[in-house]
Structures are given as structure tokens and as C-alpha cells.
C-alpha positions in Angstrom: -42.2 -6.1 39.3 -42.3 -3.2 37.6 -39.9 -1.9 34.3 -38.1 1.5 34.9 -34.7 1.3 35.1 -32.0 3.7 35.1 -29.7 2.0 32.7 -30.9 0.0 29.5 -29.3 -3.4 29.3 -26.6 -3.6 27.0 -25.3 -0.1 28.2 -22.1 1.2 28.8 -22.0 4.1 31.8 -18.6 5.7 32.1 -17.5 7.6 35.1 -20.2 7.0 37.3 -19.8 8.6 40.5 -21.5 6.5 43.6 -19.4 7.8 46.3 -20.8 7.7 49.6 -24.1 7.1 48.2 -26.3 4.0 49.9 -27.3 1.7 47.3 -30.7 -0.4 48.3 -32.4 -3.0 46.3 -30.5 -2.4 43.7 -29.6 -5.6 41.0 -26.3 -6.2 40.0 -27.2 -9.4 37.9 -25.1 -10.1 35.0 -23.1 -6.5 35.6 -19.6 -6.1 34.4 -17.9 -3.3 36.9 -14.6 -2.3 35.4 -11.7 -0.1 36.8 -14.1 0.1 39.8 -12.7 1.4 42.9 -14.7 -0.1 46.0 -12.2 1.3 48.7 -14.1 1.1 52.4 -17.3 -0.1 50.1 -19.9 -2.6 52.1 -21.8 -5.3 50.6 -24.6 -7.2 51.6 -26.9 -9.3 49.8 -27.0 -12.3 47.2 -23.4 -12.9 46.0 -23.7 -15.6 43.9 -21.4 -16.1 40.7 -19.9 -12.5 41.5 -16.0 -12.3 40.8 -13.4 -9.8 42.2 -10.4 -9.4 40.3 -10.4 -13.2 38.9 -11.7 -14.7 42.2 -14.8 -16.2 42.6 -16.1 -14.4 46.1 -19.1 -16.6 47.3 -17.0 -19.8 48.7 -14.8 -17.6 50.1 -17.8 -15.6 52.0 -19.7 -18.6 52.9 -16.4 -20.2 53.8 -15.7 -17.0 56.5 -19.5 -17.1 57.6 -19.5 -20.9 58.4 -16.3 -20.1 60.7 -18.2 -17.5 62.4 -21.3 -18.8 62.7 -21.5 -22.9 62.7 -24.7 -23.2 62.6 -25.2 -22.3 58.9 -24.4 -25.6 58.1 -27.5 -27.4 59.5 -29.5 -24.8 57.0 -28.2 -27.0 54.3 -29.5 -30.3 55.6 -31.2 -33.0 53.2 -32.6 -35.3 55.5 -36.2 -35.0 57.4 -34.5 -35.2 61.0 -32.1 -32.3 60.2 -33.8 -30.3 58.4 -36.2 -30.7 61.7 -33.5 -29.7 64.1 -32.5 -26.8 61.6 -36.2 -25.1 62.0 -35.9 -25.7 65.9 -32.6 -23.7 66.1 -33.7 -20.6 63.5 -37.2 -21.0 65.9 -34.6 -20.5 68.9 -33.1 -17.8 67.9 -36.1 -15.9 66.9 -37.4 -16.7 70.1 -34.9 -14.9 72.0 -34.6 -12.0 69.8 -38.5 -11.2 69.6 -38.4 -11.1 73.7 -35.3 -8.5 73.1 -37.4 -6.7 70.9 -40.5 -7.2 73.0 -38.9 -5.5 75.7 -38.7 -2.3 73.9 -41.8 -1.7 73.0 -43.9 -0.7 70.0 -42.7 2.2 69.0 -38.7 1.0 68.6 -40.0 -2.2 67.3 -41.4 -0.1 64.6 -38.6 2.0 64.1 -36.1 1.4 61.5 -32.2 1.9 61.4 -30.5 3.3 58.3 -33.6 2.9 56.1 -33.9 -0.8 56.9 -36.8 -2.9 57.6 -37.9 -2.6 61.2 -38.1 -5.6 63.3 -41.9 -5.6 63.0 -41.2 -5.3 59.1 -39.1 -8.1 59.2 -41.4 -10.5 61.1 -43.8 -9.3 58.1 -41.4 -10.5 55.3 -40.9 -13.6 56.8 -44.9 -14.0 57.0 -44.8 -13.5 53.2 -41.6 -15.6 52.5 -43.4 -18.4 54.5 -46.7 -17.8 52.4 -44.0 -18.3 49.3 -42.2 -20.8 49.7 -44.1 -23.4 52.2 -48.0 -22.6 50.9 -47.6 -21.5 48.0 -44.2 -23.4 47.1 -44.9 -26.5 48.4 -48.7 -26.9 49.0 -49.5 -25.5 45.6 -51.8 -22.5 46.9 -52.2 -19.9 44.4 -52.6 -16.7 46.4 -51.8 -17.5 50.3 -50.2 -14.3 51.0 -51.9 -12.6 54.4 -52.7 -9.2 53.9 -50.3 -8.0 56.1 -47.4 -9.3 55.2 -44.6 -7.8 53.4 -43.0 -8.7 50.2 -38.9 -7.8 49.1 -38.2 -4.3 48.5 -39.0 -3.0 44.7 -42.3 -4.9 44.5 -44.7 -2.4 43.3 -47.9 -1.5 45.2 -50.2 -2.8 41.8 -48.0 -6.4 41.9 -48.8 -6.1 46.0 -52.3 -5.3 45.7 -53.4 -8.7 42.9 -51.9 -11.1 45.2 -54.0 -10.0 47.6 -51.3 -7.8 50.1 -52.2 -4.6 51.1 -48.9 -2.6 50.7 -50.0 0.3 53.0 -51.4 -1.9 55.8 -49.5 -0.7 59.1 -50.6 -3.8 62.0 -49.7 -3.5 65.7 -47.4 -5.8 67.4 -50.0 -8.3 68.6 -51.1 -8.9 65.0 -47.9 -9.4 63.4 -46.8 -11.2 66.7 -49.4 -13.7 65.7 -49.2 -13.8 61.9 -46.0 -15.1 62.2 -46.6 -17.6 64.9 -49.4 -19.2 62.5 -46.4 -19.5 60.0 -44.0 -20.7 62.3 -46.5 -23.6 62.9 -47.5 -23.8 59.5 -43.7 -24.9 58.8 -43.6 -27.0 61.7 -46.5 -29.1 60.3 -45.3 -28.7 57.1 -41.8 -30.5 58.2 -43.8 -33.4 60.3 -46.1 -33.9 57.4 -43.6 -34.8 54.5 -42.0 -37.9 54.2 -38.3 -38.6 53.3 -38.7 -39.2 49.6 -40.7 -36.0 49.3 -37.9 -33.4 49.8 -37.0 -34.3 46.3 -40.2 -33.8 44.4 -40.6 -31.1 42.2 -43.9 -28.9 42.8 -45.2 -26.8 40.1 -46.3 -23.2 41.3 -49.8 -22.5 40.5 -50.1 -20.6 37.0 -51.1 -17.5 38.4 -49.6 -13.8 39.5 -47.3 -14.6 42.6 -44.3 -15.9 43.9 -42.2 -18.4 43.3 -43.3 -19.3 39.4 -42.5 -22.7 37.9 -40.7 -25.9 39.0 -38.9 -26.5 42.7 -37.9 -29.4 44.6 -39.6 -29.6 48.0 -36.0 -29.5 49.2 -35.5 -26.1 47.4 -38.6 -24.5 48.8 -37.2 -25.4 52.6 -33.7 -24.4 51.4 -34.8 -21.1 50.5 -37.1 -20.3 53.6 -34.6 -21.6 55.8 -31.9 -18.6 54.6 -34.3 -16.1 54.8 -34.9 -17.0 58.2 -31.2 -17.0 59.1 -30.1 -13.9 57.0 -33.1 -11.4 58.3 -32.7 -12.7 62.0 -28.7 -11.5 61.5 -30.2 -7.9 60.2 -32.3 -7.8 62.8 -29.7 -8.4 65.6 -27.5 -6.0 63.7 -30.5 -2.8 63.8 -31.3 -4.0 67.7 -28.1 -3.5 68.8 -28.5 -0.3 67.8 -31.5 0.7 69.1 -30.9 -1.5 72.4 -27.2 -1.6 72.6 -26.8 -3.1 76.0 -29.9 -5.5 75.4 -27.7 -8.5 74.3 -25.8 -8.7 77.4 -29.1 -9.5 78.8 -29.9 -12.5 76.5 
């Protein structure tokens, strides 16, 4: 969503010193890093394909995750009645969190931790992902996006602003509170809607400005929304147990 880059592609950078600098958004794809020291480094993000020293990492992350957290599997499901019982536990476990966050009012809710998203933010991305992947993604509407929500970090303000998002909009707690509970049913219906042999249609996005572009399964689209649900509800229970650090005990 936009075309300056540091780097052309094709380019060779020698000596690049990133020490103790804190890399966000930034896009690795198809990057050789050679000689690289990554001593004490930390990673998070999309991992797929990337190789360390002649190893392939992702199985061995997703491997490590599954251990410690064994409901990751059921994101994967490929049958209606799973993939029904995998929204009720991510809507669970938002559930809980929210009232965490809830109980610290406005202000912290809107307050971010080490330059990440703030819970409120987060409940905002997840009201655009849903707008991507279920409305647009599945239902074939061209420009669903709510106003408020929040697309991934680098979208420009222009790309924001033709979809229809308003990239400085700044809603209270009650709005965002009920944004996403329209998704959250919106899914719901979605999931009681679709029969069995339906997960594996392919849906062409709408030829128009927005995301996602071009050909996914059903399946896919679910896949997709169902990790972003999982992944940004683990950041957010990361940033609130620093800003509540004794809330969890609580739970």
C-alpha cells in the first residue's frame, strides 16, 4: 500500500547495524540474511518458509505452540461442527479478556505497550479483518469495511480512506465494544448459514480497491480469520499483563 522502501529489491546491504533497534511491520519476504548474528534477537510474526541455518523453523514453532497451547488445533478444523466449536472457544476467550480489560477503564484500554496496538486497537483490527475475510471474503461485498475499524500496520491513510476507513477516527469504548459484537455475530451467522460442501468453494473477491483480492476457498477465508483471532487475543493478554499485572489471577 504504498512504494517507498529502504532497500531496492535485488540489493545487497553489507554491514547493517540493527542492534537493539525495534523492527515493526517490517517484510522479510523472500530475504536472504547472511553471517547474521541474531543473539538475544525476538521474533514475532508470519514465519512461513523461513530457514535458520538449513532448518526449516515454522513446524518446529507451530510444533512448540500446539504443546503450549492445545487449542490451536481446533483453528485448523475442516468440518462445519468444528470449525463451530473453534469460533465458540476464540469467542470465550475474548470474552474473558474484554471483561479484564473492561475493568480498567478507558483510558488503559486505549493505551498501548511498547508501540503496540492497544486493546481498543485490537478489537478494531479484528472489526476490519472480519469485514475481510467473512463480508468481503466470503459474501462477495466490495467495500464492507466500518469506518472505524482498523486495517494492518503500513496501510497508507489514501489506501484507508477509498475503502471507505477513516484512518484518524478515534471511537470510545462503547462504539468499538459494539462494532465488534456486530462482527462476532456476523461470523456466527455466517458459520450457521453455510453448508458442508461450501467450505470448499472458491469465492472471487469483488474487482475493486480492498482486501483480500482474487480467488479463496470458503475454508481459507475462515482459516485466516480464525488466526487472527487467536494471534491478536495472545498480544493482547501479553500488553494486559502489563498494564494489569495482577488482573489474570482474577480471571
Amino acid at each position: 500500500m504504498g512504494d517507498e522502501r529502504l532497500f531496492q529489491a535485488g540489493s545487497r546491504v553489507e554491514n547493517l547495524d540493527l542492534s537493539d533497534v525495534h523492527l515493526h511491520g517490517t517484510n522479510f519476504e523472500g530475504a536472504r540474511l547472511t553471517e547474521t548474528y541474531l543473539l538475544g534477537a525476538s521474533i514475532t510474526g508470519d514465519i512461513e518458509g523461513l530457514v535458520v541455518n538449513g532448518v526449516e523453523i515454522e513446524p518446529l514453532v507451530a510444533a512448540e505452540l500446539e504443546r503450549r497451547h492445545p487449542e490451536l488445533a481446533q483453528l485448523r478444523a475442516n468440518d462445519l461442527g468444528a470449525l463451530k466449536g473453534a469460533w465458540a472457544m476464540l469467542e470465550g476467550l475474548w470474552s474473558d479478556t474484554t471483561a479484564r480489560a473492561r475493568r480498567l477503564g478507558e483510558d488503559r484500554m486505549k493505551e498501548r505497550v511498547d508501540g503496540e496496538w492497544s486493546f481498543l486497537e485490537t478489537l478494531r483490527h479484528l472489526v476490519f479483518a472480519t469485514d475481510c475475510w467473512v463480508a468481503r471474503g466470503i459474501h462477495g461485498v466490495a467495500r464492507p469495511y466500518h469506518p472505524k475499524g482498523l486495517p494492518w500496520s503500513g496501510v497508507t491513510k489514501d489506501w484507508a480512506r477509498e475503502v471507505g476507513v477513516d484512518p484518524d477516527a478515534d471511537p470510545t469504548v462503547a462504539e468499538v465494544l459494539q462494532m465488534r459484537s456486530e462482527r462476532q455475530t456476523s461470523v456466527s451467522q455466517t458459520l450457521d448459514s453455510l453448508s458442508g460442501t461450501e467450505l470448499q468453494e472458491v469465492r472471487t473477491a469483488p474487482d475493486d480497491v480492498g482486501h483480500p483480492r482474487g480467488e479463496h476457498s470458503v475454508l481459507h477465508c475462515i482459516h485466516v480469520l480464525f488466526n487472527e483471532e487467536w494471534y491478536h487475543h495472545r498480544y493482547a493478554v501479553r500488553d494486559l499483563d502489563v498494564l494489569d499485572p495482577t488482573g489474570a489471577a482474577t480471571l
